[in-house]
C-alpha positions as MATLAB code, in Angstrom:
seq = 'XXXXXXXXXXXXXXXXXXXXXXXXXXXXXXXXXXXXXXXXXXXXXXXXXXXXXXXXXXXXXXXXXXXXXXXXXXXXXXXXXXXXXXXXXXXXXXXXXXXXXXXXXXXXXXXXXXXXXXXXXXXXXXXXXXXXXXXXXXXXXXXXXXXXXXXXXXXXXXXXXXXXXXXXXXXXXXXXXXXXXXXXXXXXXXXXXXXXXXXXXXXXXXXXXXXXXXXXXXXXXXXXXXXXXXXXXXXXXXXXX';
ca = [
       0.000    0.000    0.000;
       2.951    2.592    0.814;
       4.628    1.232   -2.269;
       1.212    2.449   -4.465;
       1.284    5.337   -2.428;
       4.672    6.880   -3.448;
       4.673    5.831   -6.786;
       1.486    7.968   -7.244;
       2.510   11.136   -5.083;
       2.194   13.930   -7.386;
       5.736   15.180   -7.883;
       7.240   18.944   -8.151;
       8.808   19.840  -10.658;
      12.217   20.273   -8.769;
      11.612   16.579   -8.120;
       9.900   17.037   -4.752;
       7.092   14.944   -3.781;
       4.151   16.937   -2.371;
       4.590   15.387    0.998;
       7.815   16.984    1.004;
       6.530   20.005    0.375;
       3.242   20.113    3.141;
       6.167   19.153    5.621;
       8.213   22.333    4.814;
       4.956   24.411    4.798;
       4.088   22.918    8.136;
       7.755   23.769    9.460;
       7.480   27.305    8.638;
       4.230   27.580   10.528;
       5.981   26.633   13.727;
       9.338   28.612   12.434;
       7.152   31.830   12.982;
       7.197   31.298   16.706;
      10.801   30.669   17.165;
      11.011   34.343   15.578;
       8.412   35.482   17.671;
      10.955   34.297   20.558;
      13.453   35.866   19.237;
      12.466   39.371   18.597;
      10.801   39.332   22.421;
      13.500   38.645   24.094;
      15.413   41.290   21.964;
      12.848   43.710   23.215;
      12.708   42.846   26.324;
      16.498   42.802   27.152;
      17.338   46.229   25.360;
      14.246   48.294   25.564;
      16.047   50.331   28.510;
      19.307   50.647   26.695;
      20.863   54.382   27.061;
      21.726   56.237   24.051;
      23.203   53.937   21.985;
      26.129   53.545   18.882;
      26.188   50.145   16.765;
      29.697   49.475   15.187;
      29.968   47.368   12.509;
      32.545   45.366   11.199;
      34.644   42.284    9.892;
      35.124   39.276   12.834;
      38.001   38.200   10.706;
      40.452   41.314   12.171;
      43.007   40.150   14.700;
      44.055   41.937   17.961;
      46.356   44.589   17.827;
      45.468   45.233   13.921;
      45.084   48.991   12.899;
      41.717   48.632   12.487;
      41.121   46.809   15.921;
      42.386   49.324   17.974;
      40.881   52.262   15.799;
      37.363   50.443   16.583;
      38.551   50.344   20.810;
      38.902   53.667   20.427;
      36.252   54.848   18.801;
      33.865   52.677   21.534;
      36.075   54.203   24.259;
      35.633   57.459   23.677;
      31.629   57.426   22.690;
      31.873   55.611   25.586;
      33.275   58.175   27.685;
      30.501   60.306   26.381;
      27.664   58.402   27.659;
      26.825   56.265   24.622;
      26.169   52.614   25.125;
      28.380   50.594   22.414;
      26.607   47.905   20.794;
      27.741   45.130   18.324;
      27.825   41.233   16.540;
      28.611   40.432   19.630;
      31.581   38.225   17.962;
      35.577   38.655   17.879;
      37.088   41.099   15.824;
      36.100   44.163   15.046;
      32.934   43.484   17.409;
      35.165   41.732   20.125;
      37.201   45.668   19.767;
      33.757   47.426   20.655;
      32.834   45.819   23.226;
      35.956   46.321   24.722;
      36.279   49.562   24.137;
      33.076   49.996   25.802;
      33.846   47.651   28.687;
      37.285   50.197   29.448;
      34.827   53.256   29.087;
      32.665   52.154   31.565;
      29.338   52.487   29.537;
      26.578   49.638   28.068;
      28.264   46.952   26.235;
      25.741   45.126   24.057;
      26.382   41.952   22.018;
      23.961   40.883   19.871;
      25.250   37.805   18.503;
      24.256   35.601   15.218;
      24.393   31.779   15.583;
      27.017   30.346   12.719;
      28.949   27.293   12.655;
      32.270   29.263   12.104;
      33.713   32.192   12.702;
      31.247   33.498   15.481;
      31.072   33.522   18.796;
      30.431   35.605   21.211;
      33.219   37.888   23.041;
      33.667   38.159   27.054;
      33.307   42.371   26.792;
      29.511   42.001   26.446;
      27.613   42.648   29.767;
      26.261   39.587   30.569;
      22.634   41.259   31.082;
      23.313   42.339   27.251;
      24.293   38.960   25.618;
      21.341   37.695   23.342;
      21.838   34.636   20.400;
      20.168   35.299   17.272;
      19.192   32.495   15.235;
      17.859   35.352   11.748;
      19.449   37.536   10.574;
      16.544   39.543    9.979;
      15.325   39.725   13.538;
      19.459   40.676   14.630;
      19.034   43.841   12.338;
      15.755   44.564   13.801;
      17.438   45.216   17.046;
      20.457   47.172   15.340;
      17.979   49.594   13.975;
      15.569   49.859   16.698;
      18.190   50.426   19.646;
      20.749   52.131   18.251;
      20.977   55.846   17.019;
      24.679   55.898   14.571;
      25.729   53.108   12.516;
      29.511   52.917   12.378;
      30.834   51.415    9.635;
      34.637   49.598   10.114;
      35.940   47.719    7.380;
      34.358   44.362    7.025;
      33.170   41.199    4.101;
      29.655   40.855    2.964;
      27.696   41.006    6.866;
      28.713   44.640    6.934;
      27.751   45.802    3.651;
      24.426   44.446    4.118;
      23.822   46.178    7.539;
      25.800   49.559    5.525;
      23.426   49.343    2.261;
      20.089   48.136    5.146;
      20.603   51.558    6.508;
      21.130   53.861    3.813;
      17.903   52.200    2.362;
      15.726   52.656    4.850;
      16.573   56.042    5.305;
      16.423   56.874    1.528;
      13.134   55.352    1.389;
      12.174   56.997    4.641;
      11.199   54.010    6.472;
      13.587   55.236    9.351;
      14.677   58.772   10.268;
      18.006   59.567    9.222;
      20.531   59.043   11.807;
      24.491   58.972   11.080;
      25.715   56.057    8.814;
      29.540   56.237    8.977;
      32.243   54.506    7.135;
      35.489   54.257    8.893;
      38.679   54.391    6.914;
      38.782   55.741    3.612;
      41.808   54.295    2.960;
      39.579   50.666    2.636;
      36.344   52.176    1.538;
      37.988   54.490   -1.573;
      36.725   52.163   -4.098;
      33.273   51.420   -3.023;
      32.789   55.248   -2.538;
      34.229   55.836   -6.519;
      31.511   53.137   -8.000;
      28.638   54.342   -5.608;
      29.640   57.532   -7.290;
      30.958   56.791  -10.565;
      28.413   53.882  -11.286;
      24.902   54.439   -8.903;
      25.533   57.835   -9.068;
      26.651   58.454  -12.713;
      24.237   55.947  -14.190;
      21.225   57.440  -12.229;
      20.550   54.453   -9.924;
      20.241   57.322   -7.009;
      20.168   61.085   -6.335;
      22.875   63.169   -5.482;
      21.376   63.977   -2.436;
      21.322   60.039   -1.573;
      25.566   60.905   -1.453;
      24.513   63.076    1.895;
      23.363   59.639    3.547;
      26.580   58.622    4.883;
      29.902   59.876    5.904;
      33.446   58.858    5.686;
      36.163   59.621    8.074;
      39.439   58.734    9.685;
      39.211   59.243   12.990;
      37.821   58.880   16.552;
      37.239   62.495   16.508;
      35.430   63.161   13.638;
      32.835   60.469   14.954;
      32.284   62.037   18.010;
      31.775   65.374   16.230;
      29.008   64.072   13.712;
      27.427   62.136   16.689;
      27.760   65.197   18.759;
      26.325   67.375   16.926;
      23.591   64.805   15.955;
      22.887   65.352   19.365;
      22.334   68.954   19.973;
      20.144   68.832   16.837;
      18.009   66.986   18.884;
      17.124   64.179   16.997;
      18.170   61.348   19.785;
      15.443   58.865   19.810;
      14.170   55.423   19.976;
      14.115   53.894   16.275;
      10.838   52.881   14.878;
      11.854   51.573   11.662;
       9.768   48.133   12.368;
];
C-alpha cells in the first residue's frame, strides 16, 4: 500500500514529492514562533538601553590590527561620552567594541548571530546584554531599533548588508536619518568611486542620496558628527519596524 502510495505522489517539478513540500509548509508555521521568541527577548532585554552607537565590522580582524584598535577607540571614547556601544557580539572588530566599551565604563551590548564558524560571542559584552540570534533579519531589527549611529569599520559581505540596510531605509524613509559612517577611507575608496561613478553616474540614485553617509578617519570626527547629531536633537528610539 505505501509502495502504491509513493509511486502515485504527485511530484514537483524540482523533483519534490508533495509530501515533502506540506512538511516544509508545516515547518514554517511553527518557524514563525521561534522568531516570535526571538524578537521578544530582543525587546525585552534592550528596551532600557541608554543612548546607543552600533559598530559594525569584519570578525576576521586580529588583535592589535590597525583597524582593531581604531574600533577600541572609537567605543572608548563614545563611551566616555555616555553612549552605550553595541555590536555582533563576535571577535574582531565586534570583540574591539565591546571592549572599548567595557574600558569606558558604559553599556556593552552583544547581539550575537548563531554560525557554525567564525562566530562567537566575546567576554566584553555585559552579561545582562548577551542575546543569540538564530535570523538575521530579527538581529538587524534590534540594530535599527536600539541604536541611534551606525559605524561602519571595514568588514566582508555582513557589513555591507547592515551599511546598504541603513542607507535604504533612510532613503526610502522608512527610518529617520541618523548617522551612517564609514570608517577608513583608505579601505572604503573604491566602493565610494563606484557608488559615485556607477549608482551615481548611471542614475541608480540622487545626489542627495551621497549626503546619507559619511566617511572619516578618525575617533574624533565620529564624536563630532554624533555630537552634533545630538544637539540637533534628533536622539530617539528607532521605529523603523
Amino acid at each position: 500500500m505505501s509502495e502504491h502510495s509513493d509511486k502515485n505522489e504527485p511530484v514537483l517539478k524540482n523533483g519534490a514529492k508533495q509530501k515533502q513540500w506540506d512538511e516544509t509548509q508545516t515547518q514554517d508555521t511553527w518557524r514563525i514562533f521561534k522568531i516570535m521568541s526571538e524578537f521578544v527577548e530582543g525587546f525585552e532585554k534592550l528596551s532600557r538601553l541608554p543612548p546607543c552607537v552600533t559598530i559594525f565590522g569584519s570578525a576576521r580582524i586580529k588583535k592589535g590590527s590597525k583597524y582593531y584598535e581604531l574600533s577600541r577607540e572609537i567605543a572608548y571614547r563614545l563611551g566616555k561620552e555616555g553612549y552605550g556601544v553595541i555590536t555582533g557580539g563576535g571577535p574582531g572588530i565586534m570583540e574591539a567594541g565591546n571592549r572599548g566599551a567595557r574600558e569606558a565604563g558604559t553599556t556593552s551590548v552583544g547581539a550575537n548571530i548563531v554560525l557554525p564558524f567564525e562566530q562567537h560571542a566575546n567576554p566584553y559584552i555585559d552579561p545582562d546584554k548577551h542575546i543569540d540570534f538564530h535570523y538575521f533579519f530579527v538581529r538587524k531589527v534590534m540594530f535599527l531599533k536600539y541604536s541611534q549611529t551606525y559605524i561602519i569599520m571595514p568588514g566582508g559581505f555582513g557589513t555591507m548588508d547592515e551599511a546598504f540596510e541603513a542607507l535604504t531605509l533612510i532613503q526610502t524613509n522608512k527610518s529617520d536619518r541618523f548617522p551612517v559612517i564609514f570608517v577608513g577611507s583608505e579601505y572604503w575608496v573604491g566602493l565610494i568611486d563606484w557608488i559615485q561613478n556607477r549608482m551615481l553616474g548611471e542614475g541608480y540614485i540622487s545626489q542627495e542620496d551621497l549626503d546619507l553617509f559619511s566617511v572619516v578617519d578618525s575617533a574624533d570626527d565620529i564624536v563630532a558628527i554624533i555630537d552634533n547629531y545630538w544637539r540637533t536633537g534628533k536622539l530617539k528610539l528607532r521605529e523603523n519596524f
